[in-house]
N, C-alpha and C positions, 0 to 999 in steps of 0.2 A: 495308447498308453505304453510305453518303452520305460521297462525296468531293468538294470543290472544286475550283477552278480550278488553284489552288496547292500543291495536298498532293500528297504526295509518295506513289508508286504504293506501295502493301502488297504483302507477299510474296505473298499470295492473290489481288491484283487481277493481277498480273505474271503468275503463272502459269493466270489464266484466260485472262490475253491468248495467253500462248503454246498452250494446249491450243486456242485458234479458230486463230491464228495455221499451227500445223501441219497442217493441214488439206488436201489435198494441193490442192483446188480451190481456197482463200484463196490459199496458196503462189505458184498457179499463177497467179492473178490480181494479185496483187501484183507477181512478178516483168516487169520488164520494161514497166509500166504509169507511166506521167511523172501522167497525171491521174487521179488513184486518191481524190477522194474520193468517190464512190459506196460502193465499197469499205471505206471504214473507217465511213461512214455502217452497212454495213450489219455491222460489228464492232463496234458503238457498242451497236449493234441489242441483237446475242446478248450482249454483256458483261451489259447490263441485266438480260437473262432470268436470267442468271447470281447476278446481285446488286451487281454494280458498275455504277458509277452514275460515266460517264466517258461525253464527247461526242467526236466524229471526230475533232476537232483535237489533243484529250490522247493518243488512240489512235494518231494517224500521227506524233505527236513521241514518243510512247514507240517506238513502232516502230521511227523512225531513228537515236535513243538506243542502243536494244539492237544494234541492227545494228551500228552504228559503236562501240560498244563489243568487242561481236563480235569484228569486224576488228581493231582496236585488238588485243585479247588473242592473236587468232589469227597477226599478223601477228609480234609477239613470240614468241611462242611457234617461231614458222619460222626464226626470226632465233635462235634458241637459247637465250632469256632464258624461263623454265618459273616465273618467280618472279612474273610478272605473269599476276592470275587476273579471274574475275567472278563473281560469283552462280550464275547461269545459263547458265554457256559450255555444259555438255554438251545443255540441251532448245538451246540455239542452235544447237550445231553439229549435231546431228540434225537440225535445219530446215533451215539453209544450206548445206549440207553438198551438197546433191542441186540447189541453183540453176544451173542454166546459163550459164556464163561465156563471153561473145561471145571469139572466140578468132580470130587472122588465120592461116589456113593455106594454106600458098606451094602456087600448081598448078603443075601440069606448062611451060605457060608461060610461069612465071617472075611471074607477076600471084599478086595476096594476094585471097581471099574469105573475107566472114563465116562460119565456123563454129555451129553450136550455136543459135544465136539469129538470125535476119534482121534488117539493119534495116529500118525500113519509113518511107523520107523519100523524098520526090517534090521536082523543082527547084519546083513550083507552092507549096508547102508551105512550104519553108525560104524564099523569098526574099521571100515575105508574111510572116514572122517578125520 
């Protein structure tokens, strides 16, 4: 199955993306990771053992694609509109469904800390940025 740069992902290329994609260690590498292409390099990887024939770059914009489409539908859907759908909301929400959402939870002394996910920034880090 030979795709270009430009074509548009197949039903069957989509859904080999997502059966790597749910993976519970992709999942978990993904999440939460700003510099991820190593990562889709090696989803590039297995798509090909697969038979799709797609490089990192198509991989991490379909990726962000479905995500924010995702949300797009799920966000709708919370708001009470059930008329706006996708393709593949239910293998989505199976996947993102179990993501860890940074959440600010008020302590005892009145101060807010990260929930669920740390961040991990140093004053060394951000003001070389």
């Amino acid at each position: 199955m030979e795709s270009g740069a430009g074509k548009h992902w197949t039903e069957e290329e989509v859904k080999a993306l997502l059966s790597i994609w749910s993976e519970k260690n992709i999942r978990k590498q993904l999440h939460g990771t700003l510099r991820n292409k190593g990562i889709f390099i090696y989803i590039a990887k297995r798509l090909q053992e697969l038979g799709v024939c797609r490089d990192w770059k198509q991989c991490r914009a379909k990726y962000k694609n479905l995500k924010y489409e995702y949300r797009t539908v799920k966000y709708a859907h919370n708001s009470g509109d059930v008329t706006k759908t996708m393709k593949f909301f239910h293998d989505l929400d199976a996947i993102l469904r179990y993501e860890p959402v940074t959440q600010l939870a008020a302590e005892e002394n009145g101060r807010c800390s990260a929930t669920e996910t740390q961040l991990n920034t140093s004053p060394t880090t951000e003001s070389t940025q």
